[in-house]
KEROFI-892160 format. One line per 3 residues: their letters; for each residue x, y, z of N, C-alpha, C. Coordinates in nm, 3 decimals. Layout:
REM KEROFI-892160
a) X/Y/Z/X/Y/Z/X/Y/Z; ...
REM end
This chain:
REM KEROFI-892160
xxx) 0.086/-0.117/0.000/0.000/0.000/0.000/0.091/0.124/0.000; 0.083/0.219/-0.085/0.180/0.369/-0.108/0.135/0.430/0.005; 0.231/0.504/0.052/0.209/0.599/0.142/0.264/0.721/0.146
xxx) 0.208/0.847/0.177/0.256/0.949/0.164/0.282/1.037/0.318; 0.362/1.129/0.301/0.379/1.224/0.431/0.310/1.344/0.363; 0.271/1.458/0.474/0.191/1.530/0.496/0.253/1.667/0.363
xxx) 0.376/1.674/0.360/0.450/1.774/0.286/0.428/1.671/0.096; 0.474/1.562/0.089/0.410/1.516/-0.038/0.310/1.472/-0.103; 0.219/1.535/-0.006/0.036/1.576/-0.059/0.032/1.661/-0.157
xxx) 0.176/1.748/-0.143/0.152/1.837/-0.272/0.153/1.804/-0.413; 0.221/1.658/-0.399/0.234/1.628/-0.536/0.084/1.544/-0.584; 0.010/1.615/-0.619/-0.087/1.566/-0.629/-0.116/1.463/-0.738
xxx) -0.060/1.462/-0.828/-0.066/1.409/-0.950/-0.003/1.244/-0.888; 0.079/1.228/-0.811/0.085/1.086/-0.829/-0.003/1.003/-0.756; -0.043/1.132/-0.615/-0.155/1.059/-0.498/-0.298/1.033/-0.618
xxx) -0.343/1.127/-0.718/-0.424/1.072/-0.808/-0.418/0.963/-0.856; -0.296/0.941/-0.927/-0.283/0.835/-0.997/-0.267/0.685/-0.926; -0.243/0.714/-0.790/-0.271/0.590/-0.720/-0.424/0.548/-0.695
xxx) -0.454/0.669/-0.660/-0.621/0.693/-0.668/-0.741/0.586/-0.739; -0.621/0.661/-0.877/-0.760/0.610/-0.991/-0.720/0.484/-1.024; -0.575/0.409/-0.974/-0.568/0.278/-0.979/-0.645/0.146/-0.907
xxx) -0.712/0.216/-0.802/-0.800/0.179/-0.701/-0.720/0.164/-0.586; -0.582/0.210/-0.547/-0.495/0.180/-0.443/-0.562/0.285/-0.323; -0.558/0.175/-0.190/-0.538/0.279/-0.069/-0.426/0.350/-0.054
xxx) -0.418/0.492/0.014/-0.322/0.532/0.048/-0.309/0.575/0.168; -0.166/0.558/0.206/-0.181/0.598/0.417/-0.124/0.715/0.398; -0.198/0.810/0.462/-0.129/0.954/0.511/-0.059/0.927/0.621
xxx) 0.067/0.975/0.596/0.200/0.958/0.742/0.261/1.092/0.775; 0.274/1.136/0.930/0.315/1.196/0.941/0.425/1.180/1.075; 0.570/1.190/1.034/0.681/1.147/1.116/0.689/0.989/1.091
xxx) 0.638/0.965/1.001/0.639/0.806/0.999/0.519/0.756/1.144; 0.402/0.820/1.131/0.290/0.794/1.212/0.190/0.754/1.102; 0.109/0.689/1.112/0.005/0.682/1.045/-0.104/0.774/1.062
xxx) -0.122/0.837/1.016/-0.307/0.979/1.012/-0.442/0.902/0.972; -0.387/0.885/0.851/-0.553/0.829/0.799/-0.525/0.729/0.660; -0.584/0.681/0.590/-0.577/0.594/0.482/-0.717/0.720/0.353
xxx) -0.624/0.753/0.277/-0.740/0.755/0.193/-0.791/0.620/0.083; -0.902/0.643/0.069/-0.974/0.512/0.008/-1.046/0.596/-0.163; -1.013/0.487/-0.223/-1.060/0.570/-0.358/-1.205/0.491/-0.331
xxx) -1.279/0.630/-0.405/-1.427/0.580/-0.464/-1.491/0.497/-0.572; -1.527/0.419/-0.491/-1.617/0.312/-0.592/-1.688/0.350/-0.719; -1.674/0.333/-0.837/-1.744/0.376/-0.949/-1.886/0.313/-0.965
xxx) -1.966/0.417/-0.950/-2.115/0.308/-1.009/-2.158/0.344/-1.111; -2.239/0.266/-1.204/-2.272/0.289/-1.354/-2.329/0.410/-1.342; -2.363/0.487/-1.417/-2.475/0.625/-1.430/-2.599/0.560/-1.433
xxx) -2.714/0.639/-1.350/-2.833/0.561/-1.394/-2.920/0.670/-1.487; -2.961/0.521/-1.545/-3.062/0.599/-1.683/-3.152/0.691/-1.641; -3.145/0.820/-1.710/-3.229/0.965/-1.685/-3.400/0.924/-1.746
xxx) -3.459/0.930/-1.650/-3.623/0.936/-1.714/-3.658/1.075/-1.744; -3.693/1.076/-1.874/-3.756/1.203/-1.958/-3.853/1.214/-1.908; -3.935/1.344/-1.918/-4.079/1.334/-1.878/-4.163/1.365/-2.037
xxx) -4.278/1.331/-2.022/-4.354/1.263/-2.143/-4.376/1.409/-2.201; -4.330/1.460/-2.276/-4.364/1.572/-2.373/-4.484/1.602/-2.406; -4.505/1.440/-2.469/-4.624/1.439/-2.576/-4.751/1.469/-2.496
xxx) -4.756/1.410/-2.377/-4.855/1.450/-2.264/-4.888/1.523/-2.214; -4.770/1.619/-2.214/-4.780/1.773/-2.190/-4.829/1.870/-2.222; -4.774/1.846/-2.389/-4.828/1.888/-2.498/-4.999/1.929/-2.527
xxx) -5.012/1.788/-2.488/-5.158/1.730/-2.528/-5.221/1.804/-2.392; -5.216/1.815/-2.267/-5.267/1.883/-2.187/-5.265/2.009/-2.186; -5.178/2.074/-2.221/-5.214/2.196/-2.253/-5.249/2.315/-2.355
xxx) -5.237/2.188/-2.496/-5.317/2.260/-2.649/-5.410/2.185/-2.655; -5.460/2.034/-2.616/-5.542/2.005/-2.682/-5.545/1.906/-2.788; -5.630/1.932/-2.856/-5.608/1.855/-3.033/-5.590/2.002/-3.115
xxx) -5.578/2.105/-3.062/-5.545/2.231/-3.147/-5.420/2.189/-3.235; -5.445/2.255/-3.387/-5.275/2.216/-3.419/-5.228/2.375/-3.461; -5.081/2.365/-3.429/-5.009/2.506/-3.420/-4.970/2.512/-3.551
xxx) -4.993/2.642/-3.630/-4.875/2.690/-3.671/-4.866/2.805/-3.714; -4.737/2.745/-3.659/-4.642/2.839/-3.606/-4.565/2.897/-3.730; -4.561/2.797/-3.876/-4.445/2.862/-3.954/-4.560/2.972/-4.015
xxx) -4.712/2.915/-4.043/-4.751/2.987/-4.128/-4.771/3.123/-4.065; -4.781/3.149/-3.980/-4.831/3.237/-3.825/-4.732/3.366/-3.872; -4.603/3.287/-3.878/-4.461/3.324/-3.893/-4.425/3.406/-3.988
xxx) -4.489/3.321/-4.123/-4.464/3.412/-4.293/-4.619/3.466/-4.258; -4.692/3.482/-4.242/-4.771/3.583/-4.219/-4.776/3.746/-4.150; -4.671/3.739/-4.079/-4.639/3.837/-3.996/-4.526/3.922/-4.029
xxx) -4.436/3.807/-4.141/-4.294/3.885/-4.196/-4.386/3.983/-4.306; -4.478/3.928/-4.346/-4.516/4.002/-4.468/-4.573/4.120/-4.427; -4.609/4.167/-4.253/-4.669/4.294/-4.227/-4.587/4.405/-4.247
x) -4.428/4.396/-4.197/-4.306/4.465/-4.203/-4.243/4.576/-4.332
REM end
């Protein structure tokens, strides 16, 4: 298990790289032991639930249908 003293915390880049190897590491100070850091367990991402658009939609137009483009060239032509 790697271990580090309190002054080569600064080097952060290798305490990472022990890190992301999944290694514990002991924090030492005077050649005492402090603490062990423990790397974090990776868990999958969990799948994002969308919320239903179409339902939304439908609750708040209706069966109305939009449009919007013709709405659109109708209004450029007031200008």
């Amino acid at each position: 298990m790697p271990s580090v003293n309190i002054r080569q915390l600064r080097d952060t880049k290798k305490l990472k790289a022990w890190l992301r190897a999944g290694k514990t590491v002991e924090l030492r100070e005077r050649d005492k032991l402090i603490a062990r850091i423990v790397p974090e367990k990776e868990t999958p991402p969990q799948p994002v639930e969308y919320p239903d658009f179409a339902a939304r939609r439908k609750a708040i137009f209706g069966d109305r249908v939009l449009t919007a483009v013709d709405d659109f060239l109708a209004d450029r032509g007031r200008y």
